[in-house]
N, C-alpha and C positions, 0 to 999 in steps of 0.2 A: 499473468500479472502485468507484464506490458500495457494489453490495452488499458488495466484499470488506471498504472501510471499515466498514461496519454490522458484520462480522464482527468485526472486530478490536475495536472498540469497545464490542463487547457483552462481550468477552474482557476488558475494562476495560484496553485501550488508549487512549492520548491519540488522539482526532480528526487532530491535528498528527502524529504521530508515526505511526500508521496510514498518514497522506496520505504521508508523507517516505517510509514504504517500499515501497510501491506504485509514486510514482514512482520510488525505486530500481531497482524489479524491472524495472520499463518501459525506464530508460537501458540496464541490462544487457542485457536481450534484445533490445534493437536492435544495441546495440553487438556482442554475441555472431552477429547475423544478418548 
């Protein structure tokens, strides 16, 4: 998940806001599995 945050963040994403959707994508795809 790091590197994705690195991603977003260099896209001049919030650090916070990066992390919130990451774990977003994580509940969905479990919840989805």
């Amino acid at each position: 998940a790091e590197p994705a945050i690195a991603l977003l963040t260099a896209s001049g994403v919030p650090v916070d806001s990066a992390t919130n959707m990451i774990n977003n994508q994580k509940v969905t795809i479990k919840s989805e599995a």
